[in-house]
N, C-alpha and C positions, 0 to 999 in steps of 0.2 A: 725140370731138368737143368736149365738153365742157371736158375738159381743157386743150387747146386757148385756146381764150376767158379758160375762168377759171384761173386759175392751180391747180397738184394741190394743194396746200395746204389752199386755200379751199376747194377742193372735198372736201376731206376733212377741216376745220373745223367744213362749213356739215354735213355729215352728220353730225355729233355729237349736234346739235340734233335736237328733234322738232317738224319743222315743215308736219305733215299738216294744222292747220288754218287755213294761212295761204290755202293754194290757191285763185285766185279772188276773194281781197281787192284791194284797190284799195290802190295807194303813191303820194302824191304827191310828187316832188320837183322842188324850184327849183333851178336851176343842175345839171338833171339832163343836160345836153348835154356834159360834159367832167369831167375829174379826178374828185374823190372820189363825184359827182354819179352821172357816167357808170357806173364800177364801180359804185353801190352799186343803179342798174338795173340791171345787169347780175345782180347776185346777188337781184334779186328776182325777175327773167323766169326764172332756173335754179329757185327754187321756185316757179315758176305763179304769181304775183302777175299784177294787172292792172296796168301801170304808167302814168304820165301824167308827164311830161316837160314842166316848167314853166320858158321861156328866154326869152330876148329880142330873139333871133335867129333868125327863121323861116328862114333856110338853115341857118344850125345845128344848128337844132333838127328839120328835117330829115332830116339828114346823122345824126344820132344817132338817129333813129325808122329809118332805112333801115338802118344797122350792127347794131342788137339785133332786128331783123328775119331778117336773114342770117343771125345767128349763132343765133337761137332764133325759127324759121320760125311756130312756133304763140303767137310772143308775142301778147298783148294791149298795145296801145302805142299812147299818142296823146299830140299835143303841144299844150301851149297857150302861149298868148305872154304872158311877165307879165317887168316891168322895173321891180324893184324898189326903184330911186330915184325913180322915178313914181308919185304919189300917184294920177293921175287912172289908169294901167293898172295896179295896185293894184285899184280897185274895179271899175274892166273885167273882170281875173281874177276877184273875187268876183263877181260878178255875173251872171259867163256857168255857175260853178258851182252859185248858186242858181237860176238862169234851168232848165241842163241836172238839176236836182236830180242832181247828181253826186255816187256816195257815197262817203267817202273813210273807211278806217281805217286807214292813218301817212300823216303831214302831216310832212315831212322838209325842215326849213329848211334846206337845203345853199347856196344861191346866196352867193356872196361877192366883195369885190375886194379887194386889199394894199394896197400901197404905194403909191398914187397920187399924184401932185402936188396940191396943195391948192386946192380948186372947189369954189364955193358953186353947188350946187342945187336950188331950190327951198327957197330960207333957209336950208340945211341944208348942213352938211360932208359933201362923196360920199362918202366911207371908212363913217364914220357913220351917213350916209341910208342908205344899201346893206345894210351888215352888221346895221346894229340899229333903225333908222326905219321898215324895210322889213317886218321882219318885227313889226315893235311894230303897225304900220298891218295886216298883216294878219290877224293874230290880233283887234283890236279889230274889224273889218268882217265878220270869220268866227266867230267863237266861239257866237255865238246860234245859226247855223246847225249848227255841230258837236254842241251839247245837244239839238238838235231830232233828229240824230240816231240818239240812244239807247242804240246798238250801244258797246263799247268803243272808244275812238278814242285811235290815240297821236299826240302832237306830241312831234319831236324840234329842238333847237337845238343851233347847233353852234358851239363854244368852243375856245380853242388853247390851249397851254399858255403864247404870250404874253400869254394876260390874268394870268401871274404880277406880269409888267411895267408892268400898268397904271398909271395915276393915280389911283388909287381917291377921286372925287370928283366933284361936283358936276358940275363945269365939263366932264367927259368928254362931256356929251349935246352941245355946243358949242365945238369947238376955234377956237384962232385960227391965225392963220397961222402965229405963232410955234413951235410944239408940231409936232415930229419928223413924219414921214412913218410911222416906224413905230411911237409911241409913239400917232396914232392910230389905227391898226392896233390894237394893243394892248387900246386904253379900250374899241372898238367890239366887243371879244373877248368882253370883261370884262361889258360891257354885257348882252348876250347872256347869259351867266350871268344877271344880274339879272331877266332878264323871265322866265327858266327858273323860276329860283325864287320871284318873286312870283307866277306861274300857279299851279305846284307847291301854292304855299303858301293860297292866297287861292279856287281852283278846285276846289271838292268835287264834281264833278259823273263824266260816263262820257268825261272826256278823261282822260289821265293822259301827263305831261307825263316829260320826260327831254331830258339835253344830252349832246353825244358833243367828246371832239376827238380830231383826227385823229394826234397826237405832229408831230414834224417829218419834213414829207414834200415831195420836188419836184414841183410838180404844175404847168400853165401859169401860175397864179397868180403864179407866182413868176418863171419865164424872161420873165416879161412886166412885170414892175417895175425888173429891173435892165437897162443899158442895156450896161453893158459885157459882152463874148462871153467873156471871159476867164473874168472873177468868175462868169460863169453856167455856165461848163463848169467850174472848179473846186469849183464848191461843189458841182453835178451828182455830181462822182466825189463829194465829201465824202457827199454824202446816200446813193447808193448802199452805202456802209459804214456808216456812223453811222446815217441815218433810215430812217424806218417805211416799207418799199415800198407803192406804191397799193394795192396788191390787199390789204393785211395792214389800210393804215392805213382800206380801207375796211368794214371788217369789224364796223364798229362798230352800224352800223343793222341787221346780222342778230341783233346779242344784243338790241336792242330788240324787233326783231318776234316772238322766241322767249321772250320774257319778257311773262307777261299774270301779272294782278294787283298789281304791285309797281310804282306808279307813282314819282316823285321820284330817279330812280340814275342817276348820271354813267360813262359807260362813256368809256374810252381806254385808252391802253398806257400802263401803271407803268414799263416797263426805264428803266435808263439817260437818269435823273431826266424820266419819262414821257414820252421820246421816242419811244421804238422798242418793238412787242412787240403780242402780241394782246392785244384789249380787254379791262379788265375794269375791276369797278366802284373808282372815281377821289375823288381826296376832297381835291385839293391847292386848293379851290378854297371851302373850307366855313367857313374864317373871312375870306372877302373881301364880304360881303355886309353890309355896314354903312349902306347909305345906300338900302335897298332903296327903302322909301318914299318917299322923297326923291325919285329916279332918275325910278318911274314918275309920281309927282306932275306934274313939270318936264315927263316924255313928253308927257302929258295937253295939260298947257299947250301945247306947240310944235309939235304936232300938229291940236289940235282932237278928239281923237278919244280916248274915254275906256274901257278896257283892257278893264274889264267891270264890271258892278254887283253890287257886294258884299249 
């Protein structure tokens, strides 16, 4: 039955690991209603995890509490509604987890969008608000809570191997209209590495931080950026040969949960210039960090909201 669901693979991956004392932990993940999000509850309900499914879409998010229910009848599952270019549902989610003293040990930043047409939200560029606004906001409103909780706590952020492509600079936290569809994709990738590594670096406390990327993977993300049917079914077969399948590419947050002690490691697939392949720990990513301080200084600024006190 198992097999079934999760791919034989992964299931003979995930039992490599020794994962007797994850049972009954809590996962939270954003954009846990589809793609890498979806699988990577699914492989947490296959090890007895408690999951919570963090989306923006209450039929969505529905429809994916009622699928990991069928397919793993004894899951623990619940959904909450958070939409992470909203500042003010941002602290709604926080708020109803301090309210519920909900306890969480992995905090899995999966939520994301592509290549979008360029829209200013709430001051802010959507690609950017989304991918790295979103999660910058919720680590500052959550983090005091996460040390209150004492127990080991992982947060994961998740990076692509187009933050090769970045702009590495300043101006990434603030694009203009002028700058590509997917170069801010890219910054906002890139970006995310940086708040990985300032927590990483600046957070001595019982959270211990890690970023994952997925290699190049077809996931709706992507059938839903381009408009032509063609280009999205040829590149469909391209991916099916060249990229990382979902079930492989999501395989990244079980070497997180199986890994205690060793906080600061980037996991993804190395093949085939780390496109394709099982996780493992990544490092294409170790001299792009030049303007850390900088980065989050400007956050600070354009947000209101200060990361955490040193």
């Amino acid at each position: 039955m198992v097999i079934r669901m999760i791919h034989k693979r992964a299931v003979k991956y995930l039992n490599k690991f020794n994962f007797t004392n994850v049972e009954g932990k809590t996962i939270l993940i954003t954009g846990g209603n589809s793609g890498i999000g979806f699988m990577s509850a699914r492989y947490a309900c296959y090890l007895k995890m408690k999951v919570i499914i963090a989306c923006r879409s209450q039929k969505r998010g529905e429809e994916a509490i009622q699928k990991l229910k069928e397919e793993f009848p004894e899951s623990d599952v619940k959904l909450m509604l958070l939409d992470m270019s909203e500042e003010q549902s941002i602290k709604n989610f926080v708020n109803k987890i301090k309210e519920e003293k909900i306890d969480i040990d992995v905090l899995y930043h999966n939520a994301g969008v592509y290549r979008l047409p360029y829209q200013i939200k709430e001051n802010k560029e959507l690609v950017v608000s989304t991918n790295y606004f979103g999660p910058y906001i919720l680590m500052s409103l959550l983090l005091d809570y996460l040390h209150e909780l004492k127990h080991e706590i992982k947060v994961v952020f998740t990076s692509s191997i187009a933050a090769k492509w970045a702009k590495n600079n300043i101006d990434m936290l603030a694009p203009t209209e002028k700058v590509s569809r997917m170069t801010r994709y890219c910054n906002s990738k890139l970006l995310d590495a940086y708040l990985f590594k300032y927590l990483y670096e600046n957070d001595k406390s019982n959270v211990q931080y890690y970023l994952t990327h997925p290699g190049v993977t077809g996931t709706a993300l992507f059938s839903k950026a381009y408009k032509n049917k063609f280009f999205v079914a040829l590149t469909d077969g391209f991916m099916k040969v060249m990229g990382n399948p979902l079930w492989k590419s999501s395989l990244s947050i079980a070497r997180v949960i199986e890994n205690y002690g060793k906080s600061g490691l980037f996991y993804g697939p190395t093949h085939l210039f780390n496109w394709r392949g099982y996780p493992k720990v990544n490092k294409f990513l170790n001299k792009s960090y030049k303007h850390t301080d900088e980065i989050i200084k400007r956050s600070e600024e354009m947000t209101g909201y200060k990361l955490m006190n040193k």
